[in-house]
N, C-alpha and C positions, 0 to 999 in steps of 0.2 A: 186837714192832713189825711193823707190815705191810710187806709187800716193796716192791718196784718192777718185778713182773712187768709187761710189756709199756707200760713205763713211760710210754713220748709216743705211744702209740695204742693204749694201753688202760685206762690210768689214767684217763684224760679221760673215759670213757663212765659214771663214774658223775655226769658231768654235762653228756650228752651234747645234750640240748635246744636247741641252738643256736639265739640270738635273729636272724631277719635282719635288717636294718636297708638301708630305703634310703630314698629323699631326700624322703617324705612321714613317716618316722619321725624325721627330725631335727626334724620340726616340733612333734612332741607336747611334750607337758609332762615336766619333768624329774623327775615321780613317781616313784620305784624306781630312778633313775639316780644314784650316785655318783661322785665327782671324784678325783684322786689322782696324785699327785708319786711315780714308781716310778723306780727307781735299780738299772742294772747293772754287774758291768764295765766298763771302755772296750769299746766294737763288741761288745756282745753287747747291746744296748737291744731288736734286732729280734726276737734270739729271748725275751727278756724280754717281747715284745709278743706275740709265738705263743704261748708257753705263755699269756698272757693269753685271747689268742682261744679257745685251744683248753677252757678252762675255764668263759669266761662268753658265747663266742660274740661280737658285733659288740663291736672294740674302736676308739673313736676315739682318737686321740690326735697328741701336739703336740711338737714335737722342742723342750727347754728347752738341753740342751747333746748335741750331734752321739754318735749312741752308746752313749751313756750315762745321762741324765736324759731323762725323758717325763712332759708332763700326760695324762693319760689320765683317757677317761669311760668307765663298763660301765656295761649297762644291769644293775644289780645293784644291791640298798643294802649301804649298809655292813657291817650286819650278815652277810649275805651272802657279800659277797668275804671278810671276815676269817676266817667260818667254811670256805669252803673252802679259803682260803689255808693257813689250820692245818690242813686235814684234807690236802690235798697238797699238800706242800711243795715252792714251785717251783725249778728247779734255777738257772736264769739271773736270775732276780728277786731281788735281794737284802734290799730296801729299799721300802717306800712309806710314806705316810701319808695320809691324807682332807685334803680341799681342803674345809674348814670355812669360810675366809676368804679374802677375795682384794681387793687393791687391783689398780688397772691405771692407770698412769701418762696415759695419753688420757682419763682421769677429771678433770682437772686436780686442781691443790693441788698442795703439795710433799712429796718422801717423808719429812722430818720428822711431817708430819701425818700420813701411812698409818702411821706408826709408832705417836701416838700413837692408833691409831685400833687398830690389833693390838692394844695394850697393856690398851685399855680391855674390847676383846674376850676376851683372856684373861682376865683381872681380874674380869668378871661370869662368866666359866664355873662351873658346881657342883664340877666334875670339879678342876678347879686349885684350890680355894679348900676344899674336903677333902683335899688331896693334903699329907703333912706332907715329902714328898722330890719335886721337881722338876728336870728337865732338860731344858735351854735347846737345844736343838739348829739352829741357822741356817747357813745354805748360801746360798751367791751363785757364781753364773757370772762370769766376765771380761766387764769392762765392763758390771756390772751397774748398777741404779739405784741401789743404795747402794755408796758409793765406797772406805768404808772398809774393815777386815777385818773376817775373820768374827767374829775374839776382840772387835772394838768392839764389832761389832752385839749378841754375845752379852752385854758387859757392859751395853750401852745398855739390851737389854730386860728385862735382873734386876733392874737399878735400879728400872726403872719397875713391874716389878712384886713390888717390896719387901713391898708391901702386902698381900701373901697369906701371910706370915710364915713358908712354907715355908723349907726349907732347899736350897739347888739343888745338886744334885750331877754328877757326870760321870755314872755308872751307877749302877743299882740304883736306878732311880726309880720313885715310883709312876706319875707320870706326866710324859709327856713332850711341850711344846712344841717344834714344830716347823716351820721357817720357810725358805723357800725364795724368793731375789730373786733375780728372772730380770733380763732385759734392757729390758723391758717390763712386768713386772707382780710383785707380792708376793704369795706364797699362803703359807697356814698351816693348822695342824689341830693337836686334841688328841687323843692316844692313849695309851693302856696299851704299856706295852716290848713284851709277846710281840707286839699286834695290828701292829710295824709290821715282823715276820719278824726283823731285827736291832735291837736296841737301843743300837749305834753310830751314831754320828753318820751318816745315808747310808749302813748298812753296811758302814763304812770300818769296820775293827778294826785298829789300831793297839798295836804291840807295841814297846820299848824295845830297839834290840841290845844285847847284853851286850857286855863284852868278854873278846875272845879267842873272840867267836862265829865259828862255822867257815862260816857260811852260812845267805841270810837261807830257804832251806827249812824249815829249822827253825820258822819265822813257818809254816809251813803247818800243822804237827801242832798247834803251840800253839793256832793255828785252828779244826782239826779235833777239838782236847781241849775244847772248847767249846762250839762250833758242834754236835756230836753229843753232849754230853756223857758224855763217855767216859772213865774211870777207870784211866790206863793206867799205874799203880801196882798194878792189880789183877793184873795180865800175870805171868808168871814168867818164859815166855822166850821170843824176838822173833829172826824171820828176815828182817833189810834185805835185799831185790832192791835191785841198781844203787845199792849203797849209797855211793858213794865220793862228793865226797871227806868223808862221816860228817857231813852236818846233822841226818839224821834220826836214824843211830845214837846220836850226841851227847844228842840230845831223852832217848832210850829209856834211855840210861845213867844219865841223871839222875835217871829215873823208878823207877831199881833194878833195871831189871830185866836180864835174862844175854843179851847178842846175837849172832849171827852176822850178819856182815856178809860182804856176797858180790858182788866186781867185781873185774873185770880192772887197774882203775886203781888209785892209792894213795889209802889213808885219809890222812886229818892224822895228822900227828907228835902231835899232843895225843894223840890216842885210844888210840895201840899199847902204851903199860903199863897198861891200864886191865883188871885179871884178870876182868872180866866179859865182853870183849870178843873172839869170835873173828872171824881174820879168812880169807875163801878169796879169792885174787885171781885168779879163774877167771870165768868164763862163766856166768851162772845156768843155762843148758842145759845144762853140762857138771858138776854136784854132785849126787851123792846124799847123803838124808839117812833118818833112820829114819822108821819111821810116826811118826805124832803128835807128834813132837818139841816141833815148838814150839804153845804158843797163841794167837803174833799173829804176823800177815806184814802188811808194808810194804815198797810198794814203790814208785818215784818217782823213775822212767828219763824220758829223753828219746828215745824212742825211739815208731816205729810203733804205735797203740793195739792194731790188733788183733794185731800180734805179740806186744805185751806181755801183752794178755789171755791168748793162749795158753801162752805163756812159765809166767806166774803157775798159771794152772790146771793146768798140768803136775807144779806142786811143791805143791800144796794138800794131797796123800797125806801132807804132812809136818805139815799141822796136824790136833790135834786136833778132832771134832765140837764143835760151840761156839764155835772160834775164831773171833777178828777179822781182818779182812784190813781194809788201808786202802792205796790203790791210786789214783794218779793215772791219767787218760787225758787225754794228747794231743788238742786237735782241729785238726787238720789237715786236713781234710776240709771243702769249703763247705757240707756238708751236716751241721753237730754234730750233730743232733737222731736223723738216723738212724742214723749213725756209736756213736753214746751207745747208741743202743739194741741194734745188733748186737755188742756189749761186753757190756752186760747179758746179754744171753741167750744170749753164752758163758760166761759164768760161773753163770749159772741152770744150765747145764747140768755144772755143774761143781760142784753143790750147794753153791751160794752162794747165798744170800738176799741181795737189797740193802738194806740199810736207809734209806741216803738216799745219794741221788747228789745234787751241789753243788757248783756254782763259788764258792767262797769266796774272800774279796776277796782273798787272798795267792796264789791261782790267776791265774793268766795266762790263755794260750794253753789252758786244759787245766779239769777238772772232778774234784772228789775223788771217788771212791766209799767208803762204807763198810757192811763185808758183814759178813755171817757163817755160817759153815758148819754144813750142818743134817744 
């Protein structure tokens, strides 16, 4: 898998052609321009809009909810953004879809009607009407046009389109309706799962707690076992950094695999009879460990980014060549973007490959990386 050398300013330059746009180009025709509902974390819409820019050059777009949702137009088709979005994958963008359809309330009529008026549009599509697994996906803002919930709306527009005999499912569709009611207007589009980056609901990924779960981190690797597809059954034995108090060890025991976990602070009382578990309650700078010991490190402090980069790189002699590393970073910094990348290229230097760096929706404050040592 390809790296993430020089990730937000070098990456971009295999599509560095930058369209410029000014106010005699919003006039032109909307030829090769595409439309699209993009969904980040809370407060990171802006850099979801940068990496936008930096990829297809002029980006306009519409604030739907402060933050977080954006209408957005590139001058790109479709075809286009999908393929680059698959070929580099953006780290704050989690979620979009094509603005296929759109109603807007200053239209008059009532949203009854723009309902059944979406309805009739899915219903003649090729794409849904070949599809034998469907999913219904709608999303509303507070104080949107439709007053209801999202579960009505979603029952409202299966009903109506019974008539495609599909089966509607949560996941694993083939394809996926998609519906967004703003405060003022209703957009839609159809897509294929991978073209919309997640195929959650708004790349919201949604986990169940267990009980007697020790902490909802654990929603991060579950994330991260997905989102990277990553086999961590495959692992034999696993070094937690700042493990306490054991969300992630918890995850990795489950998964069979032999741990050391390593923090000053105390684990859960669950975990300490468990013979697969060792525990040091020391200082990750204060352990030594053999070469190659282990072949996966995780690590998922609350601490400084680039302290913890170097922290981690310091104990990397302990993993094998091959290994995986999956490593939160901190953004603390009003500058993520640069921040991210002088993280990266201490760990480049530390011969780490990135494989994907990702804010994944169980992230916060912070962005996964996951590496591997070459």
């Amino acid at each position: 898998m390809r790296g993430y050398g020089n990730y937000f300013w070098g990456l971009y330059e295999l599509r560095s052609q930058e369209l410029e746009r000014n106010e005699e180009d919003d006039k032109r025709d909307d030829i090769g321009i595409s439309h699209w509902i993009c969904t980040a974390n809370h407060g990171f819409a802006p850099y979801a809009q940068e990496e936008l820019r930096r990829l297809f050059g002029a980006v306009k777009s519409t604030v739907l909810i402060p933050g977080e949702v954006l209408r957005v137009a590139l001058q790109n088709s479709a075809e286009q953004v999908i393929e680059a979005v698959s070929s580099s994958p953006p780290v704050f963008l989690r979620h979009l879809f094509p603005i296929e359809w759109e109603w807007h309330g200053e239209e008059g009529g009532k949203l009854e009607e723009s309902i059944e008026k979406l309805a009739a549009f899915a219903l003649a599509d090729p794409r849904l009407q070949g599809a034998s697994r469907i999913a219904v996906q709608p999303r509303k803002t507070e104080q949107s046009l439709w007053e209801g919930t999202t579960a009505e709306l979603k029952d409202t527009l299966q009903a109506k389109l019974s008539g495609l005999h599909a089966e509607f499912v949560v996941r694993e569709a083939d394809m996926i309706l998609s519906v967004f009611v703003g405060r003022e207007a209703v957009y839609a589009g159809i897509s294929r799962p991978e073209h919309n980056i997640s195929d959650w609901n708004g790349g919201a990924v949604r986990f169940q707690r267990e009980e007697g779960q020790i902490s909802r981190a654990k929603f991060k690797l579950l994330e991260a076992e997905m989102t990277f597809g990553i086999d961590f059954r495959a692992f034999r034995e696993a070094l937690d950094i700042g493990a306490a108090p054991g969300g992630w060890t918890s995850f990795l025991l489950e998964r069979g695999l032999t741990v050391t976990a390593v923090d000053p602070a105390k684990m859960h009382p669950s975990l300490l009879n468990s013979p697969n578990l060792t525990v040091l309650r020391k200082n990750a700078g204060e352990v030594k460990f053999q070469e190659q010991q282990f072949d996966l490190l995780v690590c998922d402090m609350s601490w400084s980014p680039k302290l913890t980069a170097k922290l981690v790189s310091e104990l990397l002699y302990a993993l094998v060549p091959g290994g995986t590393a999956i490593v939160t970073v901190k953004l603390l910094s009003k500058k993520p973007m640069a921040l991210i990348q002088e993280v990266i290229d201490t760990f480049q230097q530390s011969r780490m490959q990135v494989q994907r760096a990702k804010q994944l929706f169980h992230n916060r404050d912070e962005i996964t990386l996951y590496m591997i040592k070459y």
